[in-house]
C-alpha positions as CSV (number, residue, x, y, z in Angstrom):
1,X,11.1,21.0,7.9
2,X,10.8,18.8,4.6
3,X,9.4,15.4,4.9
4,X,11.5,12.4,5.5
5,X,10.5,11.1,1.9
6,X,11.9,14.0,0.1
7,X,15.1,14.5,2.4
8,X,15.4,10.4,1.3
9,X,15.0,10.6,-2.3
10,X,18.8,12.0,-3.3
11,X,20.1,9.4,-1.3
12,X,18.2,6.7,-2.4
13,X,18.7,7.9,-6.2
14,X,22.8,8.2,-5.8
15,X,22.7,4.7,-4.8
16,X,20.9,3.3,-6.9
17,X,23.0,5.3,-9.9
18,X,26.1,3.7,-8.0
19,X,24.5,0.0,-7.5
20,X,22.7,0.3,-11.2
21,X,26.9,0.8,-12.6
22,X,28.3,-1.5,-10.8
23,X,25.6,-4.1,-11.8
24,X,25.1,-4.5,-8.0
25,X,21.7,-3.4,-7.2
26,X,20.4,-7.0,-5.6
27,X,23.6,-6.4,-3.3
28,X,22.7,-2.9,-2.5
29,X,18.9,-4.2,-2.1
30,X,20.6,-6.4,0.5
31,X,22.5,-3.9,2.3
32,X,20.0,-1.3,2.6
33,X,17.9,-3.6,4.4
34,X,20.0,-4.9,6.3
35,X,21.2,-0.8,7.2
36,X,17.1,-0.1,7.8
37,X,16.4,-3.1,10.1
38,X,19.7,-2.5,12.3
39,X,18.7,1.6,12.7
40,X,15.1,0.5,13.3
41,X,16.4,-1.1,16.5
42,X,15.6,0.6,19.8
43,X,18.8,0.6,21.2
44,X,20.6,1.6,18.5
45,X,18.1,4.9,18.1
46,X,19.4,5.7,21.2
47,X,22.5,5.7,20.3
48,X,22.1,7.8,17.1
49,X,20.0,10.4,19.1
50,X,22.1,10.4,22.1
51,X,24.4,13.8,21.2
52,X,27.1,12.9,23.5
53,X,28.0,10.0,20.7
54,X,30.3,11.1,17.7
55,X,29.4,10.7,14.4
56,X,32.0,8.4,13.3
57,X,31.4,6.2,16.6
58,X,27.5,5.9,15.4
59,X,29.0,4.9,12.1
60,X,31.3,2.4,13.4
61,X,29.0,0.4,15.5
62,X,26.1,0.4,12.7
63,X,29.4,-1.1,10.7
64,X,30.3,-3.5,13.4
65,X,26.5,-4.7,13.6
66,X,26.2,-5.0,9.7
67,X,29.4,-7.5,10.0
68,X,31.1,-8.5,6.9
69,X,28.3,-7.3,4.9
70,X,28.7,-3.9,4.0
71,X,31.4,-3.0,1.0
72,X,33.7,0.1,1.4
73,X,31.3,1.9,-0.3
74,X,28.4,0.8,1.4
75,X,30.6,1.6,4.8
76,X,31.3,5.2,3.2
77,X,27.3,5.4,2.7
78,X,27.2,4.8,6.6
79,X,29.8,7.4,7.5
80,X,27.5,10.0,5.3
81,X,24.1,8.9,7.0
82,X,25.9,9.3,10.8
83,X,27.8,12.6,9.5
84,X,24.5,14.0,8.3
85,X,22.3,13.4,10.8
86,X,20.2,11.1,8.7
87,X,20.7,7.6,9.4
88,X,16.4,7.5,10.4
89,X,16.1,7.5,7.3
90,X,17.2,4.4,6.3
91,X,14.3,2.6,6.1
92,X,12.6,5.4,3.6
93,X,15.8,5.3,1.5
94,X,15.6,1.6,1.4
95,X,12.2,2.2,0.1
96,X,13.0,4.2,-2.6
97,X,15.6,2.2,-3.6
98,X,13.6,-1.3,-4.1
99,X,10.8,1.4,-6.4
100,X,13.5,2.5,-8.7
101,X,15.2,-1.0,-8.8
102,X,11.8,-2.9,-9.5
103,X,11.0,-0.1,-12.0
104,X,14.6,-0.6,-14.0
105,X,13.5,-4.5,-13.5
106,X,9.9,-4.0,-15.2
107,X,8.8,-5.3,-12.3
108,X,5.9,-3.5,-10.3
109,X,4.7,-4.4,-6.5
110,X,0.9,-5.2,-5.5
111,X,-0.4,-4.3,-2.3
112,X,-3.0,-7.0,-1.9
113,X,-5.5,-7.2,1.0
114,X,-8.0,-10.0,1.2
115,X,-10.5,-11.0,3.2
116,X,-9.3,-15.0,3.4
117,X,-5.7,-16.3,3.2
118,X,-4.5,-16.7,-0.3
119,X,-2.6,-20.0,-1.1
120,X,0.5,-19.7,-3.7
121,X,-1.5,-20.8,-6.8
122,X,-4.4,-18.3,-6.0
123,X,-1.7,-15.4,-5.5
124,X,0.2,-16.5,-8.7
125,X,-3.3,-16.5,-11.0
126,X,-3.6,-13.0,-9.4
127,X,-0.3,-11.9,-10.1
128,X,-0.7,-13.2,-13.4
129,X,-4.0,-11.5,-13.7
130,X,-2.6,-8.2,-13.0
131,X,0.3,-9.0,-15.3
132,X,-1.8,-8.9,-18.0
133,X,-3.9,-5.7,-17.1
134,X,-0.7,-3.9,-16.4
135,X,1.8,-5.0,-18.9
136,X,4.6,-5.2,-16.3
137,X,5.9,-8.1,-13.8
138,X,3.5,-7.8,-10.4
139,X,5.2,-9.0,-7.5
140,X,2.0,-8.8,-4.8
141,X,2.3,-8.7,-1.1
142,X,-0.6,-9.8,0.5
143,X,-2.5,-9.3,3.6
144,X,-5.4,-10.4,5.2
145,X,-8.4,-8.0,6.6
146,X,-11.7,-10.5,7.6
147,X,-13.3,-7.1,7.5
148,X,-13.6,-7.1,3.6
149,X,-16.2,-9.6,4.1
150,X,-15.1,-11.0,0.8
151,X,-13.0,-10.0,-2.3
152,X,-9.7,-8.7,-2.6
153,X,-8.5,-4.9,-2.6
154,X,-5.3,-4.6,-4.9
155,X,-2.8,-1.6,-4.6
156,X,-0.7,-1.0,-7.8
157,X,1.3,1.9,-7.0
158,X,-1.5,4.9,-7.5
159,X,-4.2,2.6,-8.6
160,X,-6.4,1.0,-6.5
161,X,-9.1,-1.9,-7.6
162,X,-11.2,-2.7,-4.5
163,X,-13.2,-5.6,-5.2
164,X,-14.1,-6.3,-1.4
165,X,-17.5,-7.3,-0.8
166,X,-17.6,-4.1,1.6
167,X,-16.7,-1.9,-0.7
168,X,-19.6,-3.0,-3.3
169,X,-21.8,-2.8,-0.5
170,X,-20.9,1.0,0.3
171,X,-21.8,2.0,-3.6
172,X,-24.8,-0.1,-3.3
173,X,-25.5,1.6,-0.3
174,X,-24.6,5.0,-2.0
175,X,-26.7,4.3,-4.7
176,X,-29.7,3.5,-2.5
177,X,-29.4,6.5,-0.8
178,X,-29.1,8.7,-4.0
């Protein structure tokens, strides 16, 4: 069976080709997390698994729950999901989407762990920081792991920069050993 990421990927590019046209893709951003957060509820799963439900019933209730939000064409992308079998991955498509949307928008996404809360003027110098190294907008999510001791770890797509205090203290310790 193929992985949830590539059964995601045509879905997530044909929506973003349809949002990109339409000069909508904030709205489709929207949607599609609105869509991943209302499958991702437990009693809605249950519903989508259960095989005694119809298709187009699935797809009428995620509707109903999404409100006034989704267009026709965002109710059509529904009906496809339930009629496919693939609303689970909504939250993966959603994913793919925001990647090629922050990539048509320059923009790239830091995953930043650190070992002490950041305040918004320490995460803007760092975002700034990374800015400069990478050329692109950095929009940086940030966590906080105490067990980094100190330092930051900084995701950039397939890049990592781990300045934590632990992990200079594992080469150090590498180089002692050596």
């Amino acid at each position: 069976m193929a992985e949830p990421r590539t059964v995601a990927r045509p879905y997530a590019e044909a929506v973003f080709k349809l949002a990109d046209a339409e000069h909508e893709l904030g709205r489709w951003a929207d949607m599609l997390a609105a869509l991943a957060q209302v499958v991702n509820d437990e009693r809605v799963r249950r519903i989508i698994t259960d095989p005694n439900v119809s298709d187009a019933k699935v797809a009428g209730l995620i509707i109903a729950i999404l409100g006034g939000k989704p267009s026709a064409q965002a109710e059509n992308f529904v009906r496809v999901l339930a009629e496919a079998k693939r609303l689970e991955l909504a939250e993966e498509i959603r994913v793919q989407f925001e990647a090629l949307k922050n990539e048509r928008e320059g923009l790239i996404e830091a995953e930043v762990v650190s070992a002490f809360e950041l305040d918004a003027a320490q995460t803007r110098d760092l975002e700034s920081r990374l800015e400069k190294r990478t050329g692109r907008k950095v929009k940086a999510r940030v966590s906080v792991d105490r067990g980094l001791i100190g330092g930051v770890k900084v995701v950039l797509g397939d890049k990592v920069i781990d300045g934590s205090a632990r992990a200079q203290l594992a080469a150090l310790e590498t180089a002692l050993k050596a």
